[in-house]
C-alpha positions in Angstrom: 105.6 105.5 114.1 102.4 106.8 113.9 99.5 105.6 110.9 100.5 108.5 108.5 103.9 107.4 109.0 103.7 104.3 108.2 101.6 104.6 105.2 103.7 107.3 104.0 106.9 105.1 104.2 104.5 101.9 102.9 103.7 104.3 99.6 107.2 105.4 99.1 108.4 101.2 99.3 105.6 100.4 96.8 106.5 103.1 94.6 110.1 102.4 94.3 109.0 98.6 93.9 107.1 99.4 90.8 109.5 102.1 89.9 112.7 99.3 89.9 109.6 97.2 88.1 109.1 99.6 85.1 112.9 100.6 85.4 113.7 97.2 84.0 114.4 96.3 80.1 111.4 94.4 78.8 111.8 92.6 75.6 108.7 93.7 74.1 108.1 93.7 70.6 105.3 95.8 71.0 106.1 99.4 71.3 103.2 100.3 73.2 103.9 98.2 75.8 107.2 100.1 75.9 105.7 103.5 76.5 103.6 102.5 78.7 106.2 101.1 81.1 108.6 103.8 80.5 105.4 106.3 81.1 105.1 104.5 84.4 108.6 105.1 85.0 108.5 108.6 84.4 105.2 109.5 86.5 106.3 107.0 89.8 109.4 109.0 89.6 107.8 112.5 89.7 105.7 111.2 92.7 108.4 109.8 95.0 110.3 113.3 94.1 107.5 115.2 95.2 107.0 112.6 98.4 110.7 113.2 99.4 110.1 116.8 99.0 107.2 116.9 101.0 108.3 114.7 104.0 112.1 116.6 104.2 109.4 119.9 104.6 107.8 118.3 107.2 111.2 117.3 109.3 112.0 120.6 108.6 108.7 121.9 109.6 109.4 119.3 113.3 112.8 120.7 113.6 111.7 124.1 113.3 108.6 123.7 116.0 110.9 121.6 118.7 113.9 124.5 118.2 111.1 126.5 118.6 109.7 125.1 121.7 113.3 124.7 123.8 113.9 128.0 123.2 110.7 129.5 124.7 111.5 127.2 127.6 115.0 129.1 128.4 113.8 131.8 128.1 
């Protein structure tokens, strides 16, 4: 793995970590508290969408160049 890799896949463990976090039933009396964490929720789960959707484009992007690559060599 190279550096981006890792702190791609670091990122995407924290994130779920404090997604699982803010996921969790708090007994708080205090509304506030409650839409915060739920806000958390809702905006660490948007990101690790959009980082899912972003790192399948680049395997894609990988598959696409290394198809690319055997192909030119055939031919």
């Amino acid at each position: 793995m190279n550096w981006k890799q890792k702190a791609l896949s670091g990122l995407m463990a924290g994130g779920f970590g404090l997604r699982w976090l803010a996921g969790h039933h708090v007994d708080a009396d205090d509304p506030a508290l409650a839409a915060a964490l739920h806000a958390v929720d809702v905006a660490l789960g948007w990101m690790l969408a959009v980082a899912v959707v972003l790192a399948l484009r680049w395997l894609l992007l990988t598959l696409r160049r290394w198809l690319a690559r055997g192909r030119r060599s055939e031919g």
